[in-house]
N, C-alpha and C positions, 0 to 999 in steps of 0.2 A: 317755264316758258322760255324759249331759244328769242335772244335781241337777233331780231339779222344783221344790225350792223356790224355785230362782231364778227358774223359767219366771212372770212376771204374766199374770194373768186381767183379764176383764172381768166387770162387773153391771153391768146397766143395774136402776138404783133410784130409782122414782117418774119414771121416763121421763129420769133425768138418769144418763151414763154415769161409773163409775168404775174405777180400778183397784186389782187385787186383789192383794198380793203379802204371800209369809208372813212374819215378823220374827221368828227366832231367837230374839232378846235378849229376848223377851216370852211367847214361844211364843204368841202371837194373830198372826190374820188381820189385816191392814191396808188401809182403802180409803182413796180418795182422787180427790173426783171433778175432772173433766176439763170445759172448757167453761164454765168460773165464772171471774169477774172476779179472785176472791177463793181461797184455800185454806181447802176445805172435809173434814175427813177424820174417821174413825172406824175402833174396833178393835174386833173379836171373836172368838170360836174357834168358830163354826161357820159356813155357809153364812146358814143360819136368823138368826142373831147380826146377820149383818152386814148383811142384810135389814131388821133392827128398827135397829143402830143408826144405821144409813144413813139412814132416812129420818128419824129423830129429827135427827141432823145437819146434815143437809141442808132439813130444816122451821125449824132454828135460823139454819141460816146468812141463806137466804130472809129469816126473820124480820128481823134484825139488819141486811142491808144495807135492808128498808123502814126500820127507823127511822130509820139513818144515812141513806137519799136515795142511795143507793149502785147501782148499777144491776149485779145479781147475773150477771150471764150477761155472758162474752166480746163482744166489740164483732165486727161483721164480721171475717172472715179475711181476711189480707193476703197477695196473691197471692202466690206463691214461682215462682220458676223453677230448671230442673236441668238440665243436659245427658245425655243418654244416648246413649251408642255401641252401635251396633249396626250385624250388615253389610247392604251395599246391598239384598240381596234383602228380607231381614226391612221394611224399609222400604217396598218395594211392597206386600206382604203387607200391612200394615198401612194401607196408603191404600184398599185393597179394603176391608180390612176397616171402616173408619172407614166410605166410601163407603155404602157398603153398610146401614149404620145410621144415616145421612144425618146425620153427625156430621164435625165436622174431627175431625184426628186428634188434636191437643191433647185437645179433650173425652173423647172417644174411649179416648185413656191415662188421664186422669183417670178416667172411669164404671169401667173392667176394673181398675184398683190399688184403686179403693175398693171394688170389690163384690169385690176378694181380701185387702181386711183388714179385712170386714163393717163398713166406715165409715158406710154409707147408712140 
């Protein structure tokens, strides 16, 4: 049996994503947004909560790296590589399919993994 409280969420708050996970020790909600140079987070007990103090947190953080000269937001992503197994037929399959979408297939895994973990 899955606890949900372990399962984390997303919000996307003021256009900047975070994650949502609950904290026992507090009984509040916890965010913590992603895509910042910096650690930017906030706590609340409701959905609504964490809407306001998200973007109170997140207008401070902003605020704070302009007066530090601090450049708020992650630098470019740096390419990663991974290997994946899989058998030779799947591999044709998946050349049509790239093909087909006039993609290589590299891009091709890339677009189908992001648009199945709503990355885009």
């Amino acid at each position: 049996m899955t606890d949900s409280h372990s399962i984390p969420n997303t919000m996307v708050i003021c256009g900047q994503p975070a994650l949502i996970t609950w904290v026992p020790e507090i009984s509040l909600f916890r965010g913590k947004f992603f895509g910042l140079s910096g650690y930017c987070d906030f706590v609340a007990d409701s959905a609504k909560g964490l809407m306001q103090e998200g973007e109170i947190s997140l207008k401070a953080y902003l605020a704070d790296c302009k007066e530090s000269g601090i450049e708020p937001y992650e630098r470019e992503e740096k390419i990663k590589t991974f290997t994946l197994r899989y058998p030779e037929s799947f591999g044709e399959r998946l050349a049509i399919a790239a093909a087909e979408q006039r993609m290589s297939v590299n891009s091709y895994i890339v677009e189908m993994l992001s648009k199945q973990m709503k990355l885009k």
